[in-house]
VOPAGU-2260 file (C-alpha; in pm, 1 decimal, decimal comma):
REM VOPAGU-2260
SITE   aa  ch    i         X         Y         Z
SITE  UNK   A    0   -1409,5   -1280,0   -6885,3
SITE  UNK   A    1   -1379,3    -886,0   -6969,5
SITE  UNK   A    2   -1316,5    -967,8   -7308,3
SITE  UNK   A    3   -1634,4   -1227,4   -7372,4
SITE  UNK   A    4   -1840,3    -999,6   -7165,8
SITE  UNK   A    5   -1762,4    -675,6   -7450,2
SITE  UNK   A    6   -1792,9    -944,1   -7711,6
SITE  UNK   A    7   -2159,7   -1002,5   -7567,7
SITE  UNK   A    8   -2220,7    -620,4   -7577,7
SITE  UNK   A    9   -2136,1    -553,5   -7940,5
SITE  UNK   A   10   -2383,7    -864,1   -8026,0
SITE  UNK   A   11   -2638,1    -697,7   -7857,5
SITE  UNK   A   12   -2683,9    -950,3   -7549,3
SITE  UNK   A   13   -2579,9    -732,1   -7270,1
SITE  UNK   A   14   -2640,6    -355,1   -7132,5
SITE  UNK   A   15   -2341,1    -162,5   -7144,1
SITE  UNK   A   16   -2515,3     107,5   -6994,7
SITE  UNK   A   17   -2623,2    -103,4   -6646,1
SITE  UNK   A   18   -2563,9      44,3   -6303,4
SITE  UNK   A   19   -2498,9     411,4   -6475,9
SITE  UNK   A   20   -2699,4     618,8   -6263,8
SITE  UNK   A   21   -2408,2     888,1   -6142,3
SITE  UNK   A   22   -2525,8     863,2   -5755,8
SITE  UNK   A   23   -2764,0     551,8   -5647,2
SITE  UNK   A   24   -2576,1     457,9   -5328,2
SITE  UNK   A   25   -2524,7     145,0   -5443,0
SITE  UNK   A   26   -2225,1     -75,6   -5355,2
SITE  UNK   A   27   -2021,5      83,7   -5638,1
SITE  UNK   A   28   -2040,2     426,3   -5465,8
SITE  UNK   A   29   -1948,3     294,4   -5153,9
SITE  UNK   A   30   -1623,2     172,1   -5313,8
SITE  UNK   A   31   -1569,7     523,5   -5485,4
SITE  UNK   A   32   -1618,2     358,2   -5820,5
SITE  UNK   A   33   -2006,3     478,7   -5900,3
SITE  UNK   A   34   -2082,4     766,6   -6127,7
SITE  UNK   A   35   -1964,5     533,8   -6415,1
SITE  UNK   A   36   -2202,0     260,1   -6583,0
SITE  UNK   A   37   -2068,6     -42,4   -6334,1
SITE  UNK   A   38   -1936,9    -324,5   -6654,8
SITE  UNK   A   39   -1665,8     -28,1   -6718,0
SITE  UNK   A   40   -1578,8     -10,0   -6335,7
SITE  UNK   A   41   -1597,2    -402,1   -6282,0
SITE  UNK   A   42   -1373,1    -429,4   -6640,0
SITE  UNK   A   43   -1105,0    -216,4   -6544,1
SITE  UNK   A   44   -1105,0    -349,1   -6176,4
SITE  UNK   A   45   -1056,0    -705,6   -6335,7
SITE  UNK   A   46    -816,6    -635,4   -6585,7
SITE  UNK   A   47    -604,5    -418,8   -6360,0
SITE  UNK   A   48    -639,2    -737,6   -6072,9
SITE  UNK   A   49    -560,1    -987,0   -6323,0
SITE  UNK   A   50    -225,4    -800,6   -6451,6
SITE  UNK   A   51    -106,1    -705,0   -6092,6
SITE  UNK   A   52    -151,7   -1063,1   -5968,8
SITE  UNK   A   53      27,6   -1203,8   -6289,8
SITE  UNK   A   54     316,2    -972,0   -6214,7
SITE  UNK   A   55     290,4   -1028,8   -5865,2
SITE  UNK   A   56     317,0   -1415,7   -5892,6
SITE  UNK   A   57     608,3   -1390,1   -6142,4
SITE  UNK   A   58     790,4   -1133,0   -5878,9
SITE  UNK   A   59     662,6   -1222,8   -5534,4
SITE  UNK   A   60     986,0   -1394,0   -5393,5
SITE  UNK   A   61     981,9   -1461,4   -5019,8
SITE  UNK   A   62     577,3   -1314,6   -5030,2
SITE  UNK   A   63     336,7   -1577,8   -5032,0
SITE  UNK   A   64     106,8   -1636,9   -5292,1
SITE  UNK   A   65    -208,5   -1526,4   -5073,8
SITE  UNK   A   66     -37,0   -1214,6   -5013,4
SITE  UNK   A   67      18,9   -1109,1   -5372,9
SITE  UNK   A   68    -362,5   -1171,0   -5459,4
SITE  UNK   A   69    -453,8    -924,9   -5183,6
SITE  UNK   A   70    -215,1    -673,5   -5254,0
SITE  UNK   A   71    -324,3    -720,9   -5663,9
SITE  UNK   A   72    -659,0    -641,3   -5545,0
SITE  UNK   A   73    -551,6    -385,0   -5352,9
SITE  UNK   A   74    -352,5    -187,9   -5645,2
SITE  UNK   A   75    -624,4    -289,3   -5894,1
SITE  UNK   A   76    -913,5     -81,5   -5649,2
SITE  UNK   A   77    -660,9     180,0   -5618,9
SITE  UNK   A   78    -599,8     220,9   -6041,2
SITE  UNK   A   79    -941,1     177,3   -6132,0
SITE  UNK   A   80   -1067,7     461,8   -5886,1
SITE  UNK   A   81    -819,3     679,7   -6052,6
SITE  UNK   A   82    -961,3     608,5   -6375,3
SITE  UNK   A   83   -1303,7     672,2   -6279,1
SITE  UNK   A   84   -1276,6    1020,5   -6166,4
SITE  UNK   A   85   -1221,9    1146,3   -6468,4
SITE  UNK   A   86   -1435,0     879,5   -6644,2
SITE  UNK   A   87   -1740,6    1084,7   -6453,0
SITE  UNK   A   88   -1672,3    1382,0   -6601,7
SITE  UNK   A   89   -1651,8    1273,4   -6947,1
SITE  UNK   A   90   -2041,5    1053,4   -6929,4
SITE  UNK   A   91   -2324,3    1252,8   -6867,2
SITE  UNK   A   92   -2530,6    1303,8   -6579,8
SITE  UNK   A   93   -2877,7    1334,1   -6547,8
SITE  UNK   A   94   -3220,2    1269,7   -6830,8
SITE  UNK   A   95   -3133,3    1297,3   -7174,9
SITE  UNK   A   96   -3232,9    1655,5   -7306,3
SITE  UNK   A   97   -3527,9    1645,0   -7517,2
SITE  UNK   A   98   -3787,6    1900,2   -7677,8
SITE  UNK   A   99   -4041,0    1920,1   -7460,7
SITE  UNK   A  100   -3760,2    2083,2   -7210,6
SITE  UNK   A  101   -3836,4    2391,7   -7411,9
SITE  UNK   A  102   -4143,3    2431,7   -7308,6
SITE  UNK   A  103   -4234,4    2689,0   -7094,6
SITE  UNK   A  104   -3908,6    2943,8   -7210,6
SITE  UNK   A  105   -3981,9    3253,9   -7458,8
SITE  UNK   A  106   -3879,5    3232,8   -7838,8
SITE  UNK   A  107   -3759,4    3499,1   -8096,9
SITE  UNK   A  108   -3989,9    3414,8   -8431,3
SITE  UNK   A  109   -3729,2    3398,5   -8731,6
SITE  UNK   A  110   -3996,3    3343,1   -9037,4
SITE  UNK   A  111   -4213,3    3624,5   -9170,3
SITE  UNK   A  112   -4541,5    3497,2   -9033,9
SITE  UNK   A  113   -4640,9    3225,6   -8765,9
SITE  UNK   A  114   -4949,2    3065,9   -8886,1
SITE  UNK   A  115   -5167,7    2720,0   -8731,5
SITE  UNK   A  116   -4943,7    2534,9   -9044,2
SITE  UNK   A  117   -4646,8    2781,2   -9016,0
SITE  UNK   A  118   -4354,8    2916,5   -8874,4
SITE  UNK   A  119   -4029,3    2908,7   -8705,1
SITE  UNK   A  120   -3864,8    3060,8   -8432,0
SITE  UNK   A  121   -3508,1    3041,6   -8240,1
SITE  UNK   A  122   -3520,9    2921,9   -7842,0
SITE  UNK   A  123   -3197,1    2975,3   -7615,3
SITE  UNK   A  124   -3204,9    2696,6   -7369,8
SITE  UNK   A  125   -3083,0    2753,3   -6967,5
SITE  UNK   A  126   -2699,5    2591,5   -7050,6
SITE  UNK   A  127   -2682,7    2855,6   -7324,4
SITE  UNK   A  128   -2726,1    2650,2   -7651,2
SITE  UNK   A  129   -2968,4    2767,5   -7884,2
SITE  UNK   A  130   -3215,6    2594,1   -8139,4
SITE  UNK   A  131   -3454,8    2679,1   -8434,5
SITE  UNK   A  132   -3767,4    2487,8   -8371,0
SITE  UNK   A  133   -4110,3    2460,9   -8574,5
SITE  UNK   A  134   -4369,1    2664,0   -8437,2
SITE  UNK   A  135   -4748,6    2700,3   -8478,6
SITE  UNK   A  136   -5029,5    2939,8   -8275,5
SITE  UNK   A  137   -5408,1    2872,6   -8259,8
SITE  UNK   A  138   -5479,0    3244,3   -8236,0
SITE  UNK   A  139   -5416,2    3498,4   -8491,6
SITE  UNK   A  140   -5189,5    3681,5   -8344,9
SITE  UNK   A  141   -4970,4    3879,8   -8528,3
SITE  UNK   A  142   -4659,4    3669,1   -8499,8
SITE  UNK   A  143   -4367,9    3788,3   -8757,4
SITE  UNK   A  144   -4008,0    3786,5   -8731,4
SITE  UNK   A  145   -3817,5    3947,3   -8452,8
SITE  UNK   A  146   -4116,2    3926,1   -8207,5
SITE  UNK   A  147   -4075,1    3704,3   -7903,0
SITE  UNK   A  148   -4331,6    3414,4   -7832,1
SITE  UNK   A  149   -4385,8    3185,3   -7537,2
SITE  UNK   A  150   -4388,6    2797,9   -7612,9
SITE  UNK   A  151   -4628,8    2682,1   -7394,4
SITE  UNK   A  152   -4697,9    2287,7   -7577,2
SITE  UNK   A  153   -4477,0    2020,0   -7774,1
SITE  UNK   A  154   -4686,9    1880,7   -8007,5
SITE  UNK   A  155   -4481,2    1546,6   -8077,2
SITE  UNK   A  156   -4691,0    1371,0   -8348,8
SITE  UNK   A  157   -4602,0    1705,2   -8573,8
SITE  UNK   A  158   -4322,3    1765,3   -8395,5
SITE  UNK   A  159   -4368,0    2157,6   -8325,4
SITE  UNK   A  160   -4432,0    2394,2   -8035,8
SITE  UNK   A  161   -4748,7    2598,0   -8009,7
SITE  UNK   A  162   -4668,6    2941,9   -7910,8
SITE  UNK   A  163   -4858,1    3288,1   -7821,0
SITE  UNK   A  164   -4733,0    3626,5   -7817,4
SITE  UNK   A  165   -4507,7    3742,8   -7494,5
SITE  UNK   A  166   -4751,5    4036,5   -7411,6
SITE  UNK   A  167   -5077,7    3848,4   -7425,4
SITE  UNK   A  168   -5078,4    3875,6   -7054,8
SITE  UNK   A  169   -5098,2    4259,3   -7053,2
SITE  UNK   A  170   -5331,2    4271,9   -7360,6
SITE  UNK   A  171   -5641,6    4477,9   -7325,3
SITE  UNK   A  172   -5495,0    4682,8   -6995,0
């Protein structure tokens, strides 16, 4: 069953991503097996059951049958849940990043000039990674390299941030 249902997935017939979201209560949480996308949990839980209760019914002696599935269950729960914790820290949590998160933070401008056609500037986002993004202003500010700039749009048909000078606040004061 594991097997056909990956097969599915790499056709394209199935989400591989369902039942991801890190915290939703859901019943995989209550089992301490959320914070992973649930077809990984409910693979490993199967494939773990299935190769406990094989060994179990080859070894099981004076144990009856019954027994065996519940303990294969059992050890299964137990293997999977220690695969999971550090399966949570590896996936992300959380929206994907995107652009528009920029908006709102101040920029350094790295190209001579920042026209309404033109410009560049660098943007340090909160986790500490830093971009170069396209820039434009609607003013004529003087914009030029090494001054810092507020992006306060995303414009995503050109696929820029409009910016104004820092200090426009304080302008005329």
């Amino acid at each position: 069953m594991v097997v056909g249902f990956w097969l599915v997935v790499i056709v394209g017939g199935a989400d591989p991503d369902a039942g991801s979201e890190a915290s939703d209560g859901g019943p995989l949480d209550f089992a301490g097996l959320g914070g992973v996308p649930a077809p990984i949990s409910f693979s490993l839980l199967i494939a773990f059951a299935w190769f406990a209760s094989l060994a179990g019914g080859e070894f099981h002696g004076p144990i009856p049958l019954w027994a065996v599935l519940i303990a294969a269950l059992a050890v299964a729960w137990i293997l999977t849940r220690i695969l999971v914790i550090p399966l949570r820290k590896m996936l992300p949590d959380g929206p994907d990043a995107s652009r528009a998160d920029f908006v709102g933070l101040t920029c350094i401008i790295r190209t001579g000039r920042v026209t309404d056609t033109f410009g560049q500037a660098e943007v340090h986002a909160p986790d500490g990674s830093s971009a170069v993004v396209q820039v434009r202003q609607a003013g004529t500010d003087d914009l030029r390299a090494g001054s810092e700039a507020l992006l306060y749009d995303f414009d995503p048909d050109g696929e820029f941030f409009w910016v104004v000078p820092t200090d426009i606040a304080t302008r005329g004061h």
